[in-house]
N, C-alpha and C positions, 0 to 999 in steps of 0.2 A: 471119151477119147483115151486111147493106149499110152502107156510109155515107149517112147521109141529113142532113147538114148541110152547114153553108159553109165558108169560110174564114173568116168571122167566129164561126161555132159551135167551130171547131178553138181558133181563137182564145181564146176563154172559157173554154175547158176550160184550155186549158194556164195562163193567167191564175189560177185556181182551184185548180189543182193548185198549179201553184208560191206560191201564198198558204197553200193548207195545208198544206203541205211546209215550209214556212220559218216557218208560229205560232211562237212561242218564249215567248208569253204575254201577259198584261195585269196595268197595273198601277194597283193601285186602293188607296185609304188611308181609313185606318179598319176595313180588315175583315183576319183574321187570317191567318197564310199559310197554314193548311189549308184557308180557304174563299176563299182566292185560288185555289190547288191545282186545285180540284172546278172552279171557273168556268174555268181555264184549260181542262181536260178539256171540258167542253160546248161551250163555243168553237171548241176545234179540231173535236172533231165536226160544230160546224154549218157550218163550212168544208168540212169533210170530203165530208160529204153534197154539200152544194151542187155540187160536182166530180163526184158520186156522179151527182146527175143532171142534169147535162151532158153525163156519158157515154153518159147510157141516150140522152138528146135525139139524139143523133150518130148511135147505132147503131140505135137501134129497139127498146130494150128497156127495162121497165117493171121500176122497181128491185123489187115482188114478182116477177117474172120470173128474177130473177137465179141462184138457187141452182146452176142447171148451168151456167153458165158462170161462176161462181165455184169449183164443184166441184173440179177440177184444182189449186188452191190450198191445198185444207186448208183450209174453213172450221171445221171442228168445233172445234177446240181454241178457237178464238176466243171461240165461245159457250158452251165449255165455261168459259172462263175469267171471261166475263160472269156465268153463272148461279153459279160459285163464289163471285165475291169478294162477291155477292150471295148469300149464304146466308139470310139472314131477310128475303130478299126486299124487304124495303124500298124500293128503289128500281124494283124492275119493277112493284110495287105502284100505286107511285104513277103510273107510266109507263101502267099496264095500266087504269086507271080514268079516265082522259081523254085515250086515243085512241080512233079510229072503231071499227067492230064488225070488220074486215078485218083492221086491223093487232093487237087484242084478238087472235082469233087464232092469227095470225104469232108472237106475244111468247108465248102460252101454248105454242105449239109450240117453238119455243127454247129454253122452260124447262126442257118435259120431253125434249130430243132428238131431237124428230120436225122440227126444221127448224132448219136451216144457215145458213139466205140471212141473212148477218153485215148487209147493207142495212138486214133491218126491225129489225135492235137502232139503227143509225142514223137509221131514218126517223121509229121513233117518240120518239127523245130530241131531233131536228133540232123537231120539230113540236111539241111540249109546251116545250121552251126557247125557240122564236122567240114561240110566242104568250104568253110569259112568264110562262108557269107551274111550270117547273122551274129551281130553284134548289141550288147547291152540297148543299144541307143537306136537299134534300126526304125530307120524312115521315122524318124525321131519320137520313138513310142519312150515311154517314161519308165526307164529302166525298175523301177520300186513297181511298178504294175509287171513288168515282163520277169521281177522275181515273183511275183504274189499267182500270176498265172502257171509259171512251170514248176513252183511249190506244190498248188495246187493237183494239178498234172502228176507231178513224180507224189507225191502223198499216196493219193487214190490207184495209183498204177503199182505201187511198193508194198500195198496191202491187200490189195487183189491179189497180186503173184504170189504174196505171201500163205492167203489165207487159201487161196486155191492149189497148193502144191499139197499145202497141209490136208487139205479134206483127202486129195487124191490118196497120200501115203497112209492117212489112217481107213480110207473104202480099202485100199489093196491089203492092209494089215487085217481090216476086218471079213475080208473074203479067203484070205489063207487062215486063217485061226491064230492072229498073232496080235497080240496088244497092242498099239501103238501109247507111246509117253505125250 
């Protein structure tokens, strides 16, 4: 796949990376440290994502698109680890009843192992948390699991983009005759 951005696109990305790379959390008073926990985890995720597609912006690919050029990474265990810590479902419940019919689904093939693309566990918690409908606590999933799943998530999504931007810049360095560092 081409580059099809600027140096202001490259820009953004990296901007975005290294903001979700460096979360370390939020701090909010009044609510307890488990359901500070769960918000930190959604948080990073919607960082995450956000970086998620400024990569696809750059390269030309559509985060449902992603699964084989994630493939070489190991996504399975990811979403093996999603749909574990999520055993009574709760949380993909809630997730899986107020997204579009595309990403419905994306998330029901997740569940049962017929799809990988670790994005759409990303796209649809990035999407139900910005329009502010998911919370630490939703359909009363256990916030310490709803961090440990979009850790999870944003982890494997933060070094993918990472390690795939890099191969790309050092294949275009190594096809012009330029070293890459």
């Amino acid at each position: 796949m081409g580059f099809r951005g600027s140096t202001a696109d490259i820009n953004h990305l990296n901007s975005r990376m290294r903001v979700a790379q460096s979360f370390r959390g939020i701090q909010l008073e009044g609510f307890t440290r488990q359901t500070i926990q769960g918000y930190n985890g959604l948080f990073q995720l919607f960082l995450t994502h956000s970086a998620v597609e400024r990569y696809c912006d750059i390269f030309g690919y559509k985060v449902y698109g992603l699964q084989e050029v994630m493939a070489p990474y190991d996504p399975q265990p990811v979403v093996a680890t999603f749909v574990d810590l999520d055993r009574d479902q709760r949380f993909y419940t809630f997730l899986h009843e107020r997204v579009n019919a595309q990403l419905q689904l994306n998330l029901a093939a997740c569940l049962c192992g017929d799809d990988v693309n670790v994005a759409h566990l990303s796209a649809a918690i990035r999407h139900i948390f910005a329009h502010g409908y998911l919370a630490a606590h939703a359909n009363r999933a256990s916030p310490a699991k709803v961090y440990a799943m979009c850790t999870a998530v944003s982890d494997f999504l933060l070094s993918f983009v990472d390690q795939e931007f890099s191969a790309k810049v050092d294949a275009y360095c190594a096809a012009v005759g330029f070293e890459s560092q």
